[in-house]
MIVOBA-10917 format. One record per residue (C-alpha): residue in one letter; x, y, z. Coordinates in nm, 2 decimals. Example, Ala and Ser with C-alpha at 12.3 -4.5 7.8 and 13.67 -1.06 7.14 Angstrom:
// MIVOBA-10917
{"A"; {1.23; -0.45; 0.78}},
{"S"; {1.37; -0.11; 0.71}},
// end
This chain:
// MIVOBA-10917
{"X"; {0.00; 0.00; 0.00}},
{"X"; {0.19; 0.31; -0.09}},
{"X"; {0.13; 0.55; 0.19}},
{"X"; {0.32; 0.78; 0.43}},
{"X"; {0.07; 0.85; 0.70}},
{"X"; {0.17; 0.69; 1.03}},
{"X"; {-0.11; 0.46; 1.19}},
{"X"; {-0.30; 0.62; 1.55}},
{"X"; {-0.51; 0.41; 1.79}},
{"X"; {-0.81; 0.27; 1.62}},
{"X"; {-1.13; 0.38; 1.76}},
{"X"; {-1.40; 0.14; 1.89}},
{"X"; {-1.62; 0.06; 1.62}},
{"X"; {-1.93; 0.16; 1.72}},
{"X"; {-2.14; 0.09; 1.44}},
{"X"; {-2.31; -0.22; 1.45}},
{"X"; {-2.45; -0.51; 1.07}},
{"X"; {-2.59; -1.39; 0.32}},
{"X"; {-2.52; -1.80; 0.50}},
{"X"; {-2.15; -1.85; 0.47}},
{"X"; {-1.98; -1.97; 0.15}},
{"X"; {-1.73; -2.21; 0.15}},
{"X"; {-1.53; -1.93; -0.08}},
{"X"; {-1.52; -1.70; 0.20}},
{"X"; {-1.40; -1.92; 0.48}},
{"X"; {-1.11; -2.07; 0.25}},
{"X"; {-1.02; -1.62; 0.21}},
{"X"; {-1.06; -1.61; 0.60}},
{"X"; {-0.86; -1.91; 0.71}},
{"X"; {-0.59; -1.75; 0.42}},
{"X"; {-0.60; -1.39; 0.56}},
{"X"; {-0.53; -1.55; 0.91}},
{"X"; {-0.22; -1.75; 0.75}},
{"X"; {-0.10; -1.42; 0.61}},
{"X"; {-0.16; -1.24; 0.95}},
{"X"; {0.07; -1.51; 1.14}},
{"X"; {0.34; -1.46; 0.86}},
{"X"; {0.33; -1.08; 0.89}},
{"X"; {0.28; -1.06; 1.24}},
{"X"; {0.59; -1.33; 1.38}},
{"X"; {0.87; -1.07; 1.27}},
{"X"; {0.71; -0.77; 1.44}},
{"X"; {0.60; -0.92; 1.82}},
{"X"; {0.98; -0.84; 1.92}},
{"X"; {0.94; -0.46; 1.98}},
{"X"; {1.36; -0.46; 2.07}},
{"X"; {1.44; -0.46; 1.74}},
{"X"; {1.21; -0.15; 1.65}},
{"X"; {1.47; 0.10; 1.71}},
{"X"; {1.72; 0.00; 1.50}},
{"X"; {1.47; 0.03; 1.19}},
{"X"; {1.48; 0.38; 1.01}},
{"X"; {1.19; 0.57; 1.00}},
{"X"; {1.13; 0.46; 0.63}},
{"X"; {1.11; 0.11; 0.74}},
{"X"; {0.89; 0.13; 1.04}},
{"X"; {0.66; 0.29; 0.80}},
{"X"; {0.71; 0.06; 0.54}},
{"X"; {0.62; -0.23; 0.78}},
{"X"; {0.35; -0.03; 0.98}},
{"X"; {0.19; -0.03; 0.55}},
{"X"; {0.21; -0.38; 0.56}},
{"X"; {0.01; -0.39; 0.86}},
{"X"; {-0.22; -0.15; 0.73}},
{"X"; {-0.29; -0.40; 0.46}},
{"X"; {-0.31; -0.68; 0.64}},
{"X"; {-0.59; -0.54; 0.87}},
{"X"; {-0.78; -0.40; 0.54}},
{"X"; {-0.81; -0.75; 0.41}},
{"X"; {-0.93; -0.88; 0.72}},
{"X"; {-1.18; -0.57; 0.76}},
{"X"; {-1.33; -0.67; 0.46}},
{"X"; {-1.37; -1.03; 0.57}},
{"X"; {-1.55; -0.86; 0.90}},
{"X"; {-1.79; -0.65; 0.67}},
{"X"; {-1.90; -0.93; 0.49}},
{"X"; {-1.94; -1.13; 0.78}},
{"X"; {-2.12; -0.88; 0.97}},
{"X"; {-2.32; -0.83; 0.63}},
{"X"; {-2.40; -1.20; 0.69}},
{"X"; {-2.55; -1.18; 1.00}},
{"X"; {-2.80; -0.90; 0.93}},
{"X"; {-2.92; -1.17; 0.68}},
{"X"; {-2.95; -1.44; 0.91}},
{"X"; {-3.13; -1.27; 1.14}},
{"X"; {-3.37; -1.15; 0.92}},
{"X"; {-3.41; -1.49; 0.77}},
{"X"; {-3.46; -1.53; 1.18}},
{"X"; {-3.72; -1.33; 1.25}},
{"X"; {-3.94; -1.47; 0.92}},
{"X"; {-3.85; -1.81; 1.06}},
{"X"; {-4.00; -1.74; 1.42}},
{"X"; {-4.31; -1.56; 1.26}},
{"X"; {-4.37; -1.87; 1.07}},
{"X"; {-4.32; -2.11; 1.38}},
{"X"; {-4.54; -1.92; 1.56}},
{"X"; {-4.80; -1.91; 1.27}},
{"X"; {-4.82; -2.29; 1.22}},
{"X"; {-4.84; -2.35; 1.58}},
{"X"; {-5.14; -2.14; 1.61}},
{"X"; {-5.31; -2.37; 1.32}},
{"X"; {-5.21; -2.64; 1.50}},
{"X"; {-5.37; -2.55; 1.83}},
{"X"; {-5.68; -2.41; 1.62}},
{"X"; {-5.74; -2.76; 1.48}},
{"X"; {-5.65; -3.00; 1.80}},
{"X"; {-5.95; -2.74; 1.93}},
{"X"; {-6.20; -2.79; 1.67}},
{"X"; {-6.14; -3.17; 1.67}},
{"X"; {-6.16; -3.19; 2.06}},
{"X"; {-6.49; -2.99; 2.01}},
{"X"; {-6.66; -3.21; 1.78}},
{"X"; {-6.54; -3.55; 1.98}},
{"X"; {-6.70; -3.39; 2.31}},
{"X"; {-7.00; -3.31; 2.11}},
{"X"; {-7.03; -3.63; 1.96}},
{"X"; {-7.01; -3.83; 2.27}},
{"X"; {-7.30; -3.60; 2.45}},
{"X"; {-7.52; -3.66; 2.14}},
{"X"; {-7.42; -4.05; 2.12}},
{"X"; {-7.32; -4.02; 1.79}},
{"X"; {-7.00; -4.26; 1.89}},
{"X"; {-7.25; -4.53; 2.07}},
{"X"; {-7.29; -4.70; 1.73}},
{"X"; {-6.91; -4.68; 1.62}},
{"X"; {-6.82; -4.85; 1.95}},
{"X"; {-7.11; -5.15; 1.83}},
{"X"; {-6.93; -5.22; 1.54}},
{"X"; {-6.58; -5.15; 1.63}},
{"X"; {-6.67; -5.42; 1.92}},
{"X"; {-6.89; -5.67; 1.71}},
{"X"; {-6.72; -6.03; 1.65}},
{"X"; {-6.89; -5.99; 1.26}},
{"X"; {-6.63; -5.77; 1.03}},
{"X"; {-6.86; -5.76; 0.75}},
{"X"; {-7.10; -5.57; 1.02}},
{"X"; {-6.84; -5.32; 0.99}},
{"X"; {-6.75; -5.31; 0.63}},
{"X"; {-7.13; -5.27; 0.56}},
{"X"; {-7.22; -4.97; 0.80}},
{"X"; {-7.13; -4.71; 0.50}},
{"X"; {-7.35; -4.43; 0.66}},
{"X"; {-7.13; -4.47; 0.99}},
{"X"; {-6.79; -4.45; 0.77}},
{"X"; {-6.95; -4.16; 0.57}},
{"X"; {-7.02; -4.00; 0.88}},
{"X"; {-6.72; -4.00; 1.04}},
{"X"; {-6.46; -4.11; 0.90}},
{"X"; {-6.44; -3.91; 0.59}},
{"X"; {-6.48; -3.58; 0.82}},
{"X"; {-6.25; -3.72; 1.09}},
{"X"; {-6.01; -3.84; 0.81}},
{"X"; {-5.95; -3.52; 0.65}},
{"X"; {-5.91; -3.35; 0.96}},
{"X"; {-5.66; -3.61; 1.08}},
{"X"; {-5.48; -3.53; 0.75}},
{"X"; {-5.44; -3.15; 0.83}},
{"X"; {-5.35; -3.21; 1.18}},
{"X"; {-5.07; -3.44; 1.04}},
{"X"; {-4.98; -3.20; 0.81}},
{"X"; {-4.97; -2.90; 1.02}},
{"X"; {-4.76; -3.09; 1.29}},
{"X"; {-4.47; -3.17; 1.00}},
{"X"; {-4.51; -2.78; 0.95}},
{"X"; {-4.44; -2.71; 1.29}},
{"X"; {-4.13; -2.92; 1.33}},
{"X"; {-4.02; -2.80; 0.96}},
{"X"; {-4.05; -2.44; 1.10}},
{"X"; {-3.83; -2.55; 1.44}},
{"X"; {-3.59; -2.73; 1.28}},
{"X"; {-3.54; -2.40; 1.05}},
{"X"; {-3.49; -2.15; 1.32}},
{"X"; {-3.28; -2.38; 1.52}},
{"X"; {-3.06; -2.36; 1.21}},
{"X"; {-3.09; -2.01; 1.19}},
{"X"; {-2.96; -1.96; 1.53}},
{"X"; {-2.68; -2.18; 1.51}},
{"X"; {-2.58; -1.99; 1.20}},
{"X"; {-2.59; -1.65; 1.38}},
{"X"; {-2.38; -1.81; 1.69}},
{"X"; {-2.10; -1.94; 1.42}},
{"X"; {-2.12; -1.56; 1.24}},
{"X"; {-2.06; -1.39; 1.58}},
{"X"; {-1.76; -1.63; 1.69}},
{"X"; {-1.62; -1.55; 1.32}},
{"X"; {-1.70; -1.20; 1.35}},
{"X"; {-1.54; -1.16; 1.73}},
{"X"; {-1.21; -1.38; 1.55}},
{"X"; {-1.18; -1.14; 1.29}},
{"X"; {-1.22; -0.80; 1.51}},
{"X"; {-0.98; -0.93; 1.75}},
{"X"; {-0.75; -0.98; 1.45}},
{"X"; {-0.75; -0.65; 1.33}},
{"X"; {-0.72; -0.51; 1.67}},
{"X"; {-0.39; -0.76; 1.74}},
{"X"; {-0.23; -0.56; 1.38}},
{"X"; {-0.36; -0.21; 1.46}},
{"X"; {-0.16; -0.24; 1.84}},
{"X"; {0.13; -0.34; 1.63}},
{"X"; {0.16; -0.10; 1.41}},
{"X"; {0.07; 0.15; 1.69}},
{"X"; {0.37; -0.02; 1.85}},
{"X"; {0.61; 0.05; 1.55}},
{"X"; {0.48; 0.43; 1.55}},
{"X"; {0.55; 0.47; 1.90}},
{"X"; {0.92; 0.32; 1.84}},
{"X"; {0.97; 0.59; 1.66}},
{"X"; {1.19; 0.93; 1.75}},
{"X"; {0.97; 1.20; 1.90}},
{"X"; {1.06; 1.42; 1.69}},
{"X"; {0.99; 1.22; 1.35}},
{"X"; {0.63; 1.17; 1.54}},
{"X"; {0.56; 1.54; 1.53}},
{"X"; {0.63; 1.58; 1.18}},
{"X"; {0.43; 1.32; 1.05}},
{"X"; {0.18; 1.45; 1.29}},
{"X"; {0.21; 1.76; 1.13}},
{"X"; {0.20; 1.59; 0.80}},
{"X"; {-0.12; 1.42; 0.83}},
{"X"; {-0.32; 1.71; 1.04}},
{"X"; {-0.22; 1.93; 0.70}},
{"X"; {-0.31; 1.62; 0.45}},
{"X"; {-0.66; 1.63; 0.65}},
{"X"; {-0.71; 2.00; 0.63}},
{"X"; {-0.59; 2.01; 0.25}},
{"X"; {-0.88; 1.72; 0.21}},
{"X"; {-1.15; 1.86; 0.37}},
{"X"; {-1.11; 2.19; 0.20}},
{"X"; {-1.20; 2.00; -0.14}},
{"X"; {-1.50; 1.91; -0.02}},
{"X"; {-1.72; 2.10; -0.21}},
{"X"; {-1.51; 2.15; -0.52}},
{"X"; {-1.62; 1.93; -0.78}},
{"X"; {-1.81; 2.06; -1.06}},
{"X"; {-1.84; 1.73; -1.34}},
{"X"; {-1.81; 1.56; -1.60}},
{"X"; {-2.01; 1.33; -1.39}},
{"X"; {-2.41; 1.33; -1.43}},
{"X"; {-2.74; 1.20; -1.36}},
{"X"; {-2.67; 0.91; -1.05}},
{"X"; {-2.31; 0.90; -1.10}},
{"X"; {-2.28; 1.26; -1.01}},
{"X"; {-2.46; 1.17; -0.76}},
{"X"; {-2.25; 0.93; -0.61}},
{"X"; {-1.94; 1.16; -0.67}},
{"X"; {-2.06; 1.47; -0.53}},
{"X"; {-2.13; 1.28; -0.16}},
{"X"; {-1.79; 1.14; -0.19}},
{"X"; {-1.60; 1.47; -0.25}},
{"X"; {-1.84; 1.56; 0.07}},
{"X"; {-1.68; 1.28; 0.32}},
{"X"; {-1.35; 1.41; 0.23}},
{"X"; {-1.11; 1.50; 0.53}},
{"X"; {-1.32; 1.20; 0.74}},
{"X"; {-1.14; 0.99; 0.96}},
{"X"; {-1.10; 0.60; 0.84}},
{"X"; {-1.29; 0.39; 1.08}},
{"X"; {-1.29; 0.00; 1.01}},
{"X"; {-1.64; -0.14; 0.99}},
{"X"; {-1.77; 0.21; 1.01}},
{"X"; {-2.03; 0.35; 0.70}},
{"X"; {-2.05; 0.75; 0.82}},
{"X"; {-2.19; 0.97; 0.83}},
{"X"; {-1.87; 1.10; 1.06}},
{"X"; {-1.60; 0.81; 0.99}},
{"X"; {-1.58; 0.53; 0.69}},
{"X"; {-1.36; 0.23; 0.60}},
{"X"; {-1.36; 0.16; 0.20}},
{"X"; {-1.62; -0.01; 0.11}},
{"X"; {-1.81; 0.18; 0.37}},
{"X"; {-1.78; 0.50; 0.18}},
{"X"; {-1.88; 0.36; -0.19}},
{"X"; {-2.14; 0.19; -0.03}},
{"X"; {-2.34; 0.55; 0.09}},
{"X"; {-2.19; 0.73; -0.22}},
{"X"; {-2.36; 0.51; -0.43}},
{"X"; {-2.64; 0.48; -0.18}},
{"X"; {-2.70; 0.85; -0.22}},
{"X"; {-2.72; 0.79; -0.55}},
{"X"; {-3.03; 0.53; -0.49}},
{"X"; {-2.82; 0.22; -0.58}},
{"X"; {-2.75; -0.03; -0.32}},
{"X"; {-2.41; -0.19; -0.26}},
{"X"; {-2.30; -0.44; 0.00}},
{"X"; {-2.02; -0.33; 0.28}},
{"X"; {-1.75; -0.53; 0.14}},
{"X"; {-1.55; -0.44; -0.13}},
{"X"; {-1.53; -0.77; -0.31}},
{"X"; {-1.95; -0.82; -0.27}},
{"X"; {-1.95; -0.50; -0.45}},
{"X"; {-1.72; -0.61; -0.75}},
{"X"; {-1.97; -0.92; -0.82}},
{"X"; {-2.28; -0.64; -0.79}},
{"X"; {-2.12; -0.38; -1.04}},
{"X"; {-2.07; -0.43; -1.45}},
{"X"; {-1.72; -0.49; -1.46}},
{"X"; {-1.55; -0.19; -1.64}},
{"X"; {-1.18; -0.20; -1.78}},
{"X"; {-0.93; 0.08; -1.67}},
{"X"; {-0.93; 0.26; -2.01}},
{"X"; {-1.34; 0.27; -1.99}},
{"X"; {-1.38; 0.43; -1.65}},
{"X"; {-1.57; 0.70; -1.61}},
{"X"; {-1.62; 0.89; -1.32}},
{"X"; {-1.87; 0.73; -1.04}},
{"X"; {-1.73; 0.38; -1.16}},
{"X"; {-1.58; 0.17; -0.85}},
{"X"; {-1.18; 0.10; -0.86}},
{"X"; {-1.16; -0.23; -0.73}},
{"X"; {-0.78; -0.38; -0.56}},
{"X"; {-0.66; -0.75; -0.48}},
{"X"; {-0.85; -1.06; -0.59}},
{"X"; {-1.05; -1.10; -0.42}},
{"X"; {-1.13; -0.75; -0.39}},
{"X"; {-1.01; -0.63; -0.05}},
{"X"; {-1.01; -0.23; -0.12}},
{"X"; {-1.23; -0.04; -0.33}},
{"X"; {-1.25; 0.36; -0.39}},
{"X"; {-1.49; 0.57; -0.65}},
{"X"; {-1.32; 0.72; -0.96}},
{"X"; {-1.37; 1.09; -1.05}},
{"X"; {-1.18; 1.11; -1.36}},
{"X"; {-0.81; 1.19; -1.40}},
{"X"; {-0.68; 0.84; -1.30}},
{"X"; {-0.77; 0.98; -0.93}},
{"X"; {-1.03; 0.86; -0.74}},
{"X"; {-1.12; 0.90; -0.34}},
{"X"; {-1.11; 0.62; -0.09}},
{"X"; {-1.05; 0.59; 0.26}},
{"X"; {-0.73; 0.44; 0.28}},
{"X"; {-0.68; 0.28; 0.66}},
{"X"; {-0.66; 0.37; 1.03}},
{"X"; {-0.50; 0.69; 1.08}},
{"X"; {-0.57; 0.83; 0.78}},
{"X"; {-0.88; 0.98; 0.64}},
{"X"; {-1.08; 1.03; 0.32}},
{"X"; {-0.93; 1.19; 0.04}},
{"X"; {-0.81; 1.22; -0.35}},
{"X"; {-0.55; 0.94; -0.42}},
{"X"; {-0.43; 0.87; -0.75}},
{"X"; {-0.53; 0.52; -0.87}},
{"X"; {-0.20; 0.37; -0.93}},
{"X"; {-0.06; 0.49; -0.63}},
{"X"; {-0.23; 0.13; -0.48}},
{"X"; {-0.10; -0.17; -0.66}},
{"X"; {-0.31; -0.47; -0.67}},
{"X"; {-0.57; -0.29; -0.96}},
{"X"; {-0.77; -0.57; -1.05}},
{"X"; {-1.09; -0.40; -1.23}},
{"X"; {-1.34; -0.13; -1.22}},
{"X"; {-1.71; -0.15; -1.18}},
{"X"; {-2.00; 0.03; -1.28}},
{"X"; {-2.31; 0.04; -1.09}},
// end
């Protein structure tokens, strides 16, 4: 990631979110791998002072990345569980439903037995069910018409509406244990990117005081420089597009937040998501979710309010505006702002909403 803003303490998240695809798991167990590998070297804080300032902030980038990867992974898994737990709720409303048609018809046939008995409509059924003479029961037709064709349908629905009730238990017992295996894989993931953020904050805070202050310096003025563009742009872009633009150029200057979708803070897919959600189009919070939803779009063809997708899968995504810039929220301790697009490596497509 080619940057030169230092990282600062990462702010709680305090924003809060499809079932899981094989695909996804295989990209988390992989961004784990690649957190151990990047991690190992840099638990030894000794050897932090010996590193020059351009290195520490070389590896504090490397850290950065890292934890964008696994942000993404925590989007789409926090994506996930809104899902769920809507599929959830519809599950418990239909459990509920089928038990009341349940109940309802267990009442209506226990009605119709107690009124049969008072009347003595059963005192013949219990003659032939007793008699020693079968065809005295195969020949009482008006008896079978009676009661059994009624009692036989109704038996049917009860049947029927008990194999509804356990098909709608069995359903939301799977839709909780799917939300409990989200949450464990969402807790896994936060803690990850909360185990890199300390160590890069680490690595900053190896650093001289005085090389601090200037980068200090450095990103406050980067920050003011950003937010002063805010309200700058004035096309090519129109109709939704423009749209989408205009409410980026407005976030600029805005801390990075993982996980976070504004209005006050963004990560990167956060920030296309509501750019393009201002524009009436809705995206997923994860960057490669919102590759698969856009019409893919080659460099030479973008056009400003197209998405600029990075990695493969997509781990980083920012909104072009024409010029081969576009604006993205790069990672903790920076904030939103006008990057050019090959100053990220790892290009792997645009999209167009």
């Amino acid at each position: 990631m080619a940057t030169t803003h230092p990282i600062v303490a990462c702010p709680e998240n305090t924003q809060r979110p499809r079932p899981f695809r094989q695909g996804r798991r295989l990209l988390v167990i992989g961004l784990v791998t690649a957190l151990a590998a990047v991690a190992a070297p840099l638990t030894t804080t000794s050897a932090a002072p010996e590193l020059s300032t351009g290195q520490v902030l070389a590896r504090i980038d490397a850290l950065n990345t890292q934890a964008e990867k696994i942000t993404e992974a925590y989007n789409s898994a926090r994506d996930e569980l809104a899902v769920i737990r809507r599929q959830q709720a519809v599950a418990g409303d239909d459990l509920r439903r089928e038990r009341a048609v349940l109940a309802a018809m267990q009442r209506r046939i226990g009605l119709q037995a107690n009124l049969a008995y008072r009347n003595g409509d059963l005192a013949g059924l219990s003659t032939i069910i007793n008699s020693a003479d079968p065809q005295a029961f195969l020949d009482s037709t008006s008896l079978l018409d009676a009661v059994s064709r009624n009692q036989a349908a109704q038996l049917v629905s009860v049947a029927a509406a008990h194999r509804a009730v356990d098909g709608a238990t069995a359903l939301l017992s799977a839709k909780a244990a799917a939300v409990k295996q989200t949450m464990a894989t969402i807790t896994a993931e936060k803690a990850h990117i909360e185990t890199l953020l300390h160590q890069a904050q680490a690595l900053y805070g190896s650093l001289r005081a005085a090389d601090r202050a200037r980068l200090a310096s450095q990103r406050s003025a980067e920050a003011a420089a950003a937010s002063s563009l805010r309200s700058s742009y004035t096309g090519p872009a129109s109709g939704r597009a423009a749209a989408a633009v205009q409410f980026a150029y407005a976030q600029l200057g805005k801390p990075y937040v993982y996980g976070a979708s504004g209005p006050n803070s963004y990560d990167c897919s956060g920030l296309t998501m509501r750019a393009w959600g201002a524009a009436g189009v809705s995206l997923p919070h994860n960057a490669a979710a919102q590759q698969s939803a856009t019409r893919p779009v080659s460099y030479s063809d973008l056009q400003p309010g197209d998405l600029v997708f990075f990695g493969s899968p997509a781990y980083h995504v920012g909104i072009y505006i024409g010029g081969g810039r576009m604006i993205a929220a790069p990672h903790t301790g920076d904030v939103v702002k006008i990057q050019s697009v090959s100053a990220h490596s790892g290009f792997s497509g645009g999209g167009r909403p």
